[in-house]
N, C-alpha and C positions, 0 to 999 in steps of 0.2 A: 796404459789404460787406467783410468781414473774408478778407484774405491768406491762404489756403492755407498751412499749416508748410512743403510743399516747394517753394512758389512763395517763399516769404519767406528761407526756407536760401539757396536758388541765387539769389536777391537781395543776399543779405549774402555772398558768395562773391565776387560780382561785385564787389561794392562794398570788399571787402579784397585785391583783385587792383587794383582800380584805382587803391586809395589805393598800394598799390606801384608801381604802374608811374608814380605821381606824383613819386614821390621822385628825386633828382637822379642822374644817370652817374657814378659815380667817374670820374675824369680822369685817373687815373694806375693803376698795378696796385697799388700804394701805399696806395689808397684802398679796395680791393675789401672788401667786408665794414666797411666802418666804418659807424657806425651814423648812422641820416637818409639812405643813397644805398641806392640800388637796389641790391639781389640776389637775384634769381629764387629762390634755395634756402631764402633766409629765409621761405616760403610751407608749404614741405616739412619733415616732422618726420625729416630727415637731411640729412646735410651733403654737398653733391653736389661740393663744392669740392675733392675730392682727386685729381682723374683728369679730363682731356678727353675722357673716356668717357663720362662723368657728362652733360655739357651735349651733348654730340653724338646722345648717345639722345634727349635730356632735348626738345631741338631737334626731332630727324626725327619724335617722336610728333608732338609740335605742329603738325606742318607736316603730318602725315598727316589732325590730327583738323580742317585748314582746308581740305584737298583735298576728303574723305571715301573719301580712297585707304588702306584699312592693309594697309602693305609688311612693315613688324617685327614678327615674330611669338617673336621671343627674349623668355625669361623678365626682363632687363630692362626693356625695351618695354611689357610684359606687367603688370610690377611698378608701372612711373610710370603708366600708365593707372590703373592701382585706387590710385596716390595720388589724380589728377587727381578721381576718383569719392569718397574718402573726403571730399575738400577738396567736394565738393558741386561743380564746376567742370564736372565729365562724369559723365554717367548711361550704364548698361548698356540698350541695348534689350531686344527679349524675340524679336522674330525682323527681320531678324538680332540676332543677340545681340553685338553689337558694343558698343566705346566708342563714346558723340556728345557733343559736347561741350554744355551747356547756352547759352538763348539769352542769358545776358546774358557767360557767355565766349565766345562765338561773336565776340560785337561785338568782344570788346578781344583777341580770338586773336592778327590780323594784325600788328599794334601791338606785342602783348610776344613773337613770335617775331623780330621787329624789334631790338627792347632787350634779349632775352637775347643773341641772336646775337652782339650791338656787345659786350654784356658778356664773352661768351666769348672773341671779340677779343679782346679786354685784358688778360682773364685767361691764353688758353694761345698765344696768337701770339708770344710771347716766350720760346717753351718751348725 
């Protein structure tokens, strides 16, 4: 039987999230952004990298869309959801009309609110 388009999209979603969250930790802040390690924003078609504003919204969706609690209702908040949705990662219901994240981000949610988290670590704990 032949795959669904948007069972097969939010498949290859999952499947380019995960080869990300495969890639290495940078080790130092040194390393952040170099190419082959891990960067959450490398996913996103903007550079979240200039404010620890960026990862801290970036973060509390994440952690809302593993709860199913949504606390952020600010236009940032608001903005990274309808990336999460453009990226095929989360879909809009129809009532509630909420983000939900799809089932193959659902699996690897826990995992890269984990590896962002350590990332942002590193990036603004030195601030």
């Amino acid at each position: 039987m032949e795959e669904l388009w948007c069972h097969k999209v939010d498949r290859e979603a999952g499947e380019r999230l995960a080869a990300l969250m495969a890639l290495p930790m940078p080790e130092s802040e040194y390393e952040l952004g170099a190419e082959g390690s891990f960067d959450p924003w490398s996913l996103f078609p903007i550079y979240g990298t200039y404010d620890s504003d960026f990862d801290q919204c970036a973060i509390e969706v994440l952690e809302e869309l593993r709860t199913g609690e949504k606390i952020r209702n600010d236009l940032g908040a608001e903005m990274f959801r309808e990336m999460l949705c453009n990226l095929h990662l989360c879909d809009y219901g129809t009532s509630p009309r909420v983000c939900f994240p799809t089932q193959e981000f659902k699996a690897l949610l826990p995992s890269f609110i984990d590896k962002w988290k350590a990332y942002s670590a590193l990036h603004w704990d030195g601030e």
